[in-house]
C-alpha positions in Angstrom: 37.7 -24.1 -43.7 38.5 -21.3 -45.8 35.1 -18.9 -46.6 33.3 -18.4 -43.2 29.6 -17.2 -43.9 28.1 -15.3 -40.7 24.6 -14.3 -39.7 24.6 -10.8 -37.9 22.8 -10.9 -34.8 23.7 -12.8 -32.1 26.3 -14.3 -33.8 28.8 -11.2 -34.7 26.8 -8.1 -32.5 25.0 -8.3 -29.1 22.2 -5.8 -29.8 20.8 -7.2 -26.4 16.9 -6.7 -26.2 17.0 -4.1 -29.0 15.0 -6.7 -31.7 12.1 -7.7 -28.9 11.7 -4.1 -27.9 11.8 -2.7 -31.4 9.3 -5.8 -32.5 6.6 -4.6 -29.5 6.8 -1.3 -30.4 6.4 -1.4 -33.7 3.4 -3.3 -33.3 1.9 -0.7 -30.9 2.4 1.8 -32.7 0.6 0.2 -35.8 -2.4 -0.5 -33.3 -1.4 -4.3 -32.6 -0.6 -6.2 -28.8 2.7 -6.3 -28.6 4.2 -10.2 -28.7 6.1 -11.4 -25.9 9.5 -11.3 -25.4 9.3 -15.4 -25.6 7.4 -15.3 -29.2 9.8 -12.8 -30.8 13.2 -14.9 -29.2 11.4 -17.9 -31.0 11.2 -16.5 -34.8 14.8 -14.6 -34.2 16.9 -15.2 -37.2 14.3 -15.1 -39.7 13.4 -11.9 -40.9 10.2 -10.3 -40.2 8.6 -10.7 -43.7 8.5 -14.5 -43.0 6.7 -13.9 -39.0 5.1 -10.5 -38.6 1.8 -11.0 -41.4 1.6 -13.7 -38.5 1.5 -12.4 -35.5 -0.4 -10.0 -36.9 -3.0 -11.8 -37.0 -5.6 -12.9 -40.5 -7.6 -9.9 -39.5 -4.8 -7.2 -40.1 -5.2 -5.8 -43.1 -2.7 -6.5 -45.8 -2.3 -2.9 -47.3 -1.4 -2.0 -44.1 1.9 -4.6 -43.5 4.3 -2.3 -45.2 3.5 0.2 -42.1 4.0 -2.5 -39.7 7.6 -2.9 -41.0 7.9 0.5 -41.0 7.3 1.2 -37.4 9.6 -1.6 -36.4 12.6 -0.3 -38.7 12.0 2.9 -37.7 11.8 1.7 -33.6 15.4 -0.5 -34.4 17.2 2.1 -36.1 16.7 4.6 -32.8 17.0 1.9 -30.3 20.3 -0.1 -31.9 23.2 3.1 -31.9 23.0 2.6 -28.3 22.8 -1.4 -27.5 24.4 -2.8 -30.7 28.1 -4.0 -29.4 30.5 -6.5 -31.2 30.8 -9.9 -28.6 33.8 -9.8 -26.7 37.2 -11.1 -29.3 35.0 -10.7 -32.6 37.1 -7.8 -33.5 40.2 -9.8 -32.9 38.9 -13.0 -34.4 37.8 -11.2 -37.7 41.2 -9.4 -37.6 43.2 -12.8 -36.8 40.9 -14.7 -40.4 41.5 -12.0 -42.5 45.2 -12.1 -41.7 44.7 -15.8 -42.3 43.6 -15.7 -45.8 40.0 -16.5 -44.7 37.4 -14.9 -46.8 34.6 -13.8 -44.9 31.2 -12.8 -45.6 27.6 -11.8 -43.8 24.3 -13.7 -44.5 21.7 -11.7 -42.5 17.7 -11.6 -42.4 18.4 -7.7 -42.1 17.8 -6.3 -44.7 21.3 -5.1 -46.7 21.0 -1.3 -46.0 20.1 -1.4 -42.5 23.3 -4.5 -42.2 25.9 -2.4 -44.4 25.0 0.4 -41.4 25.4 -1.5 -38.2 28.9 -3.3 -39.8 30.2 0.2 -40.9 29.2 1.8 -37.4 30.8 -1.3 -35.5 34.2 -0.6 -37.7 34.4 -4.0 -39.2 32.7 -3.5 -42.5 36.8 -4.0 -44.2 37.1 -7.4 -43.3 34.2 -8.8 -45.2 34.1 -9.5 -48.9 30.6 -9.7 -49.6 27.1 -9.4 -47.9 23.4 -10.9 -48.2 20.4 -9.1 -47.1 16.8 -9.9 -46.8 16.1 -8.1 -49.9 18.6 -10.0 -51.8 17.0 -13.5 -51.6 14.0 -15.1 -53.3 13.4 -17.5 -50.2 14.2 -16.5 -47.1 16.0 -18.5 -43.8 16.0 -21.3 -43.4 16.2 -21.6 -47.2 19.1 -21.8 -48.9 18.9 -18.7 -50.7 21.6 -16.5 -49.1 24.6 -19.0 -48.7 23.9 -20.3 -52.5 23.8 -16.6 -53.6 27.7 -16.4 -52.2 28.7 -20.2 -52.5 27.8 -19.1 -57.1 29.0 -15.3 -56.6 32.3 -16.0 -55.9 33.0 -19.7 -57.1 33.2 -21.1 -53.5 34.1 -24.8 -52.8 31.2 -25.9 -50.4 33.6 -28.6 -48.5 35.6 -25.8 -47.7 32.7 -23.3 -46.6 31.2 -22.6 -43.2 27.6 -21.2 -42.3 28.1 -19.7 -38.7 25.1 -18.7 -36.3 22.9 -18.7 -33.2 20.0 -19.6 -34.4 18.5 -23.5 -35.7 17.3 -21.3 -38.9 21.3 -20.3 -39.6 22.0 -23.9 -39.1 19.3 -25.5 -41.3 20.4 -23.1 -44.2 23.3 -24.1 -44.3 23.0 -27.5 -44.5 20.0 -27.0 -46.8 23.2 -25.6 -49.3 25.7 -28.0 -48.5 28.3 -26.6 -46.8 29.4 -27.1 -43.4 27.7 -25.2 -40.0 28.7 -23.9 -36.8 26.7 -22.9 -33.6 27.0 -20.1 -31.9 26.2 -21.1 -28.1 27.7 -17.4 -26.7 24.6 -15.8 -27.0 21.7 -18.8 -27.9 18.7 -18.6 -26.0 18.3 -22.3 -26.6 21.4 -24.5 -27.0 19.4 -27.3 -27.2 17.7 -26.6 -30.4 21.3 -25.9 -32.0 22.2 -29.6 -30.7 19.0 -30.7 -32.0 20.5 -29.5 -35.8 23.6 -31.1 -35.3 25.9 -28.8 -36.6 29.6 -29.5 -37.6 30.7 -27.8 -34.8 28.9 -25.9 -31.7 31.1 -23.1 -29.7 31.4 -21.7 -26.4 33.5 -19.2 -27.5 34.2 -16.8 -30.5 37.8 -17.6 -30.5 37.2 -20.7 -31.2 36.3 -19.8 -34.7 40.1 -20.0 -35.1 40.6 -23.5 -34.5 38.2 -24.6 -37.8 
């Protein structure tokens, strides 16, 4: 593989409970129940424009959605300084495919501002060549959107291209674009519904990026 294509959390950064608790209280504050810890883990790697008019409920009031997001951006951006860490070797392993002559990029449901932050603030913003947002995509995970978006950008052969991540909706978006997928099992909350996807390749470990 040469171009590795990453989702953000849970696949490059631990940010621990920090989506689930920012989710709940961002729904709080707007006057909602909060979801459970189980609901949020399950819609994880989507971004909240595609679950949260859901969860919400038919009753809430669409003119009132936009707070809804805001609460919970707000809520993330306080809560993810403190509990957003890169997974143990990431560093390294981005280092050791740069050096490589892999070219690297980020496919995240984040949207691009709040993802440009957390890569900058986590020091590892240099080794990436390009980045895909929330806001940058017409249809979001587990569409094809973001990796086709790169794949055209930058002229990418798709039989040498990788989609990398934790969640089934990482997996099935890459294979909806034709390139080639990795699970993440270091930080899954459900391995079996990466096996389910059949990825190219499923990992315990993030070094092992370095054996593709």
């Amino acid at each position: 593989m040469k171009n590795f294509l990453f989702d953000f959390d849970g696949t490059i950064a631990d940010s621990g409970e920090t989506a689930i608790l920012a989710v709940q209280e961002g729904f709080k504050k707007t006057g909602l129940k909060a979801p459970s810890a189980r609901t949020v883990r399950y819609y994880m790697g989507v971004p909240i424009e595609a679950f949260f008019p859901e969860l919400a409920g038919p009753d809430f009031p669409e003119e009132r959605i936009e707070e809804l997001y805001d609460n919970f951006r707000q809520a993330y951006q306080e809560l993810e300084e403190s509990s957003t860490t890169l997974f143990e070797g990431m560093k390294e392993t981005l280092a050791q495919l740069k050096a490589d002559g892999k070219d690297l990029y980020v496919v995240s449901s984040k949207i691009s501002t709040s993802l440009k932050r957390n890569l900058d603030t986590l020091g590892i913003s240099e080794y990436f060549t390009d980045i895909i947002g929330s806001d940058q995509v017409e249809n979001y995970k587990p569409a094809p959107d973001g990796v086709n978006i790169i794949v055209d950008r930058h002229g990418l052969d798709k039989n040498e291209t990788i989609m990398i991540g934790d969640a089934k909706y990482d997996l099935q978006m890459g294979k909806a674009a034709g390139v080639h997928t990795c699970g993440c099992a270091w930080d899954t909350y459900d391995i079996e519904l990466l096996k389910k996807e059949e990825p190219t390749y499923l990992f315990d470990k993030v070094t092992d990026l370095l054996t593709i």
